[in-house]
C-alpha positions in Angstrom: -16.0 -27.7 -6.5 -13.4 -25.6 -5.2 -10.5 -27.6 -6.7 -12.0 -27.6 -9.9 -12.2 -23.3 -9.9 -8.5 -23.7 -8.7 -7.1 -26.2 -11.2 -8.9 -26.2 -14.6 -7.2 -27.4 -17.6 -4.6 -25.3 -19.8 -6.9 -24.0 -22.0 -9.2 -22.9 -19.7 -6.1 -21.0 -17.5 -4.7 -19.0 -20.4 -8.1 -17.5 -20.7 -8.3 -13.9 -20.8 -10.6 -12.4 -18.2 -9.5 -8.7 -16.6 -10.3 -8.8 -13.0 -13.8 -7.0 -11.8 -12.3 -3.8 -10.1 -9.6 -3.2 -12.9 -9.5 0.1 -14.2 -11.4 0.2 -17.5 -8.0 2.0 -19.5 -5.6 -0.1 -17.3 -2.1 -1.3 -19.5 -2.1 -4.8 -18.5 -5.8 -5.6 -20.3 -4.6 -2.7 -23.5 -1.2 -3.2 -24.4 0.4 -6.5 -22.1 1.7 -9.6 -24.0 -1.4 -12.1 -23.8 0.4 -15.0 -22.5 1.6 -12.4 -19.5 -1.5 -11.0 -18.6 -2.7 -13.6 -15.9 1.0 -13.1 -14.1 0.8 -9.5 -14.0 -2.8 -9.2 -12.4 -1.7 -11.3 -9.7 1.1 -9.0 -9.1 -1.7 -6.0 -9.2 -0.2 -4.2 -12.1 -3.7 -3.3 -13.9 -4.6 -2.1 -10.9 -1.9 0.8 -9.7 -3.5 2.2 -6.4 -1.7 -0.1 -4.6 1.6 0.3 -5.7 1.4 4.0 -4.9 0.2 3.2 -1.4 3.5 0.9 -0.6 5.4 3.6 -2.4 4.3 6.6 -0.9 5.8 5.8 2.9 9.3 5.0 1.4 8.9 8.9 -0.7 8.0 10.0 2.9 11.0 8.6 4.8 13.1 9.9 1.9 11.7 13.4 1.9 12.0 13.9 5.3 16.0 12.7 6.0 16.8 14.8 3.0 14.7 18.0 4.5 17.3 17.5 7.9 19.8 18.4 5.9 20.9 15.8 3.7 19.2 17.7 0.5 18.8 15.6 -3.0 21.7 13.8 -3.5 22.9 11.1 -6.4 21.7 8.4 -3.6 18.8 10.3 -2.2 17.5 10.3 -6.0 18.7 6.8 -6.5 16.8 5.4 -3.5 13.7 7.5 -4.6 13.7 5.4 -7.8 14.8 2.0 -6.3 12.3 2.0 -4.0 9.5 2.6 -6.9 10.8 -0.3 -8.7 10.8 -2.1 -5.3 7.7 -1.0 -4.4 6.1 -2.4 -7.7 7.9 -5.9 -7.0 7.3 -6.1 -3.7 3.5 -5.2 -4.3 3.5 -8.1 -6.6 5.0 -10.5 -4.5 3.0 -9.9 -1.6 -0.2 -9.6 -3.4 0.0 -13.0 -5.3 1.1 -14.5 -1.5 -2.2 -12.9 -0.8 -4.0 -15.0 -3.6 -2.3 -17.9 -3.1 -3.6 -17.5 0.7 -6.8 -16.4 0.0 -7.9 -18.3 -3.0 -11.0 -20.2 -1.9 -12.2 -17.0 0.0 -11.6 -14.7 -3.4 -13.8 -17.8 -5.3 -16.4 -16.7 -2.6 -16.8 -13.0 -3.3 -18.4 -11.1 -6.2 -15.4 -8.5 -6.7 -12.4 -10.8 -6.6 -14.0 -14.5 -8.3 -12.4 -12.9 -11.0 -8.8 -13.0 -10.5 -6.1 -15.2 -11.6 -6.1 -18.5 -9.7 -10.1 -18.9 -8.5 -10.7 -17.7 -11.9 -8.5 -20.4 -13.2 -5.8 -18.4 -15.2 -2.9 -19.1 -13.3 -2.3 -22.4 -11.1 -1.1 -21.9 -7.4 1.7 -23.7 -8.3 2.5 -21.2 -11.3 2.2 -18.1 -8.5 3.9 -19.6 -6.0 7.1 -19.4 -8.6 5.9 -16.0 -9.5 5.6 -14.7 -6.2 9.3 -15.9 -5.6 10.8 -14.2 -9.0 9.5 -11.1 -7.7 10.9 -11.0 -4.1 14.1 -12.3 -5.6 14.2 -9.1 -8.1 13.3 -7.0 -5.1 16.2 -8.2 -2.8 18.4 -7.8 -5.7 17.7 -4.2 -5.5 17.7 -3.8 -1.5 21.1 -5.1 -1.6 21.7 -1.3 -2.8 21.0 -0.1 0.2 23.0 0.5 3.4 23.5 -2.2 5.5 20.6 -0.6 8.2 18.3 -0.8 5.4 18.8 -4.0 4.5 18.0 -5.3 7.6 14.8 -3.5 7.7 13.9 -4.9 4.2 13.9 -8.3 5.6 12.4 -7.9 9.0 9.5 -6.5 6.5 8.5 -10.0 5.3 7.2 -10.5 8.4 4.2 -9.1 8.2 4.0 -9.7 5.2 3.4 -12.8 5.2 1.0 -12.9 8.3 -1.5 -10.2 6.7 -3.6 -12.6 4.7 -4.1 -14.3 7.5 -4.8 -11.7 9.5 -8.7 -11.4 8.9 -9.5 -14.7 9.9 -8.6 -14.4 13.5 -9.0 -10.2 14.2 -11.5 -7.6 13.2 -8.8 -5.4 12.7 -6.5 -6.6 9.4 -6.0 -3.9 8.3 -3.4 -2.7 11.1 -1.7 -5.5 9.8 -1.7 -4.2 6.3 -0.7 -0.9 7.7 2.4 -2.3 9.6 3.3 -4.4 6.4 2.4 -1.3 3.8 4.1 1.4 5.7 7.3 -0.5 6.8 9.1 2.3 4.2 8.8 4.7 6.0 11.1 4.1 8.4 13.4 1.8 5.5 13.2 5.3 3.4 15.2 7.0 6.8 17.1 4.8 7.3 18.5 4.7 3.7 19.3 8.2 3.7 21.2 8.8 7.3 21.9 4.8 8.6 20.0 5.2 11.8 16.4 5.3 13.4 15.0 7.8 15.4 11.3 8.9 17.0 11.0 11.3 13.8 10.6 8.3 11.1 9.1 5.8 13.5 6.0 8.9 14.4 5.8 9.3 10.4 5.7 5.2 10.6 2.4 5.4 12.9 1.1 7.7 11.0 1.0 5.9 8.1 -0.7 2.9 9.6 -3.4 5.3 10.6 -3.7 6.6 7.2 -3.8 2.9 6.0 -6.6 2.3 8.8 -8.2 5.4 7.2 -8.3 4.2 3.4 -8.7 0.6 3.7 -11.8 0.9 5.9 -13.2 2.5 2.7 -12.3 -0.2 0.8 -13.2 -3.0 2.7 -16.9 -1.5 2.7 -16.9 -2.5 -1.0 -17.1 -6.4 0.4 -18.7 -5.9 3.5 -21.9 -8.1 2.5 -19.9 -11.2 1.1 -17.2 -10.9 4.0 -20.2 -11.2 6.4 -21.8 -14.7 4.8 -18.2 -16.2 4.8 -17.3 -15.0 7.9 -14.7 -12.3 6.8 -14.0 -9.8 9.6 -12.6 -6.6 9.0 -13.1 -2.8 10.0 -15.9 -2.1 7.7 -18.0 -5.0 9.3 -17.0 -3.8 13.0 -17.6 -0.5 12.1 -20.5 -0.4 10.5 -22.6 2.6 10.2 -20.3 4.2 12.8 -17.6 3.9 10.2 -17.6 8.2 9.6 -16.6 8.6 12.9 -13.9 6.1 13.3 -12.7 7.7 10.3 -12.5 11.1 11.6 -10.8 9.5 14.4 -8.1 8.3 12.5 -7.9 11.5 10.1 -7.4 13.3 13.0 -4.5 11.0 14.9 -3.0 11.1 11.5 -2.5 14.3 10.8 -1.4 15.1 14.6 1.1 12.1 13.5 2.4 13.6 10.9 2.8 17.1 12.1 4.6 15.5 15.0 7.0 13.6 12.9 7.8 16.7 10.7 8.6 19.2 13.5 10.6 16.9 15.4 12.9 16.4 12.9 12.6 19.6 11.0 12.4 22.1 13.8 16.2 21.6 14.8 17.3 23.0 11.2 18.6 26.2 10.4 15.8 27.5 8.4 12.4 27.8 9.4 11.4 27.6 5.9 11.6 23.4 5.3 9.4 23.1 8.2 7.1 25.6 7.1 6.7 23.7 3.7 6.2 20.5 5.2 3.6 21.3 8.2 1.8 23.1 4.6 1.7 19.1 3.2 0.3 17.9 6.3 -2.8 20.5 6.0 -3.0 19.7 2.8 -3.1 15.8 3.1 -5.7 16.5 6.1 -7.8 18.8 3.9 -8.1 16.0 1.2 -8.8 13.1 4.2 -11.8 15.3 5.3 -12.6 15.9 1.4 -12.8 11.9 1.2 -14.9 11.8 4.2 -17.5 14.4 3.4 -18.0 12.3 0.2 -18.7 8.8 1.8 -21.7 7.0 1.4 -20.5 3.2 2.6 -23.0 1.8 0.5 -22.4 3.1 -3.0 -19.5 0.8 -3.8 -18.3 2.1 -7.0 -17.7 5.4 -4.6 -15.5 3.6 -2.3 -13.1 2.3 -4.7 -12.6 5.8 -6.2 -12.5 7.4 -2.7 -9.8 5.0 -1.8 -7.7 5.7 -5.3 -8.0 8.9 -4.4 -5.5 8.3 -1.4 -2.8 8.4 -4.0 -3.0 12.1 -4.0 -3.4 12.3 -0.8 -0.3 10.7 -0.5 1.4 12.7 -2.4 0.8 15.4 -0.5 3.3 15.1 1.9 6.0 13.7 -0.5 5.7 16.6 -2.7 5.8 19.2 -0.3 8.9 16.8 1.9 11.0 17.4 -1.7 9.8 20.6 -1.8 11.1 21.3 1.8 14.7 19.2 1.1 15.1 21.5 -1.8 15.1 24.5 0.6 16.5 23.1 3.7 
């Protein structure tokens, strides 16, 4: 039964079915060539949340070399965008490994039946060569980078590749997601000045706290089907505890972060950059305990926006890390 959801006929596999928890105005399902549809909801593309979350961490390990001192250069503003065009590629790439990996589990579960290979669109074989046009595309462009950086790019595969995996054996995946979705942090720093310090690798942590944070949320959206199939993640070990694990986490986060900032800001001439950037970190913190005076774990449709939500959140801190370069 399961082969058959995995390897239907041609016809059946260029049928066009947007995935269940695809925004209703997304581009992929409106404007996207037919034919390429399939291809680009593996990679996640109808479905943008994501992409900002990988993105974010590289934004803050930007922000926060430039705020030292470097300011906005031609290759401070060229990394900014490389790393969004890496960020998209790199989603992809590890998102249709994640299908590939998960694909009889996804045929299992209400909110992800629907995608591309247990709903029979694309062939594993077909995302396999997908997955590796991607990461090929995405090296291309990490080959920009200083020579630091590029080494950090491909120690970054690494977890990668072990986070699908990851909630089959631990209750806690989603540190692995965090390690693997954060990694740009430090990669961001290390861009900019060609060295590592406590100051990205604190803004690092703080980022897989934040990912702790938002993906518990989401999780909860799955909690009943990842129980029959014997799923584990943090919304299962948490339970109805769950609000105060979260506070838990908003809390180190934010400590995290402030930390990071004044570590590597307070040394500066000015104490106007620092200023700007402990602002983002109260704001970031005010919208975490926003999200969490909103929860209710068991409306699910709330979860998924509360988790979007972390774009701004996000956002935050990378505005108000430019903002802060800008004045250093």
């Amino acid at each position: 039964m399961r082969q058959s959801m995995t390897e239907r006929p041609d016809d059946e596999s260029r049928s066009d079915t947007p995935v269940a928890d695809a925004t209703d105005a997304n581009w992929v399902d409106r404007f996207a060539p037919v034919p390429t549809r399939p291809y680009l909801r593996l990679s996640r593309a109808d479905r943008p949340a994501g992409t900002w979350l990988l993105l974010i961490p590289c934004w803050w390990g930007i922000g926060l070399a430039a705020a030292t001192g470097h300011g906005w250069t031609a290759q401070s503003i060229w990394l900014m965008i490389a790393c969004a065009m890496g960020a998209f590629l790199m989603r992809g790439a590890g998102c249709t490994w994640n299908d590939i990996s998960d694909r009889h589990i996804d045929a299992q579960v209400g909110r992800t039946r629907s995608r591309p290979i247990p709903s029979g669109q694309v062939t594993p074989k077909k995302a396999a060569v997908w997955m590796i046009a991607q990461a090929l595309l995405a090296f291309a462009i990490l080959l920009t980078f200083n020579t630091t950086a590029i080494i950090l790019g491909i120690v970054s595969l690494a977890p990668v590749a072990i986070y699908p995996f990851a909630k089959r054996f631990t209750w806690w995946p989603q540190i692995f997601l965090g390690i693997a979705f954060n990694w740009g942090a430090i990669l961001g720093w290390a861009a900019v000045t060609g060295t590592l310090s406590l100051a990205p690798v604190l803004l690092y942590l703080a980022g897989i706290i934040w990912t702790l944070f938002y993906d518990t949320i989401y999780a909860h959206q799955d909690r009943e089907d990842d129980a029959l199939i014997g799923v584990k993640s943090t919304a299962r070990l948490f339970a109805e505890n769950t609000p105060k694990w979260l506070m838990g986490f908003l809390i180190a986060c934010t400590v995290l972060l402030a930390m990071s900032t004044i570590l590597a800001l307070a040394p500066t001439q000015s104490p106007l950059p620092l200023l700007i950037a402990l602002a983002g970190v109260w704001g970031f913190g005010w919208h975490l305990a926003w999200q969490l005076r909103r929860l209710d774990i068991n409306d699910t449709d709330l979860c998924l926006k509360l988790f979007r939500s972390n774009r701004d959140a996000g956002l935050i801190i990378a505005l108000s890390l430019g903002i802060a370069a800008l004045s250093a």
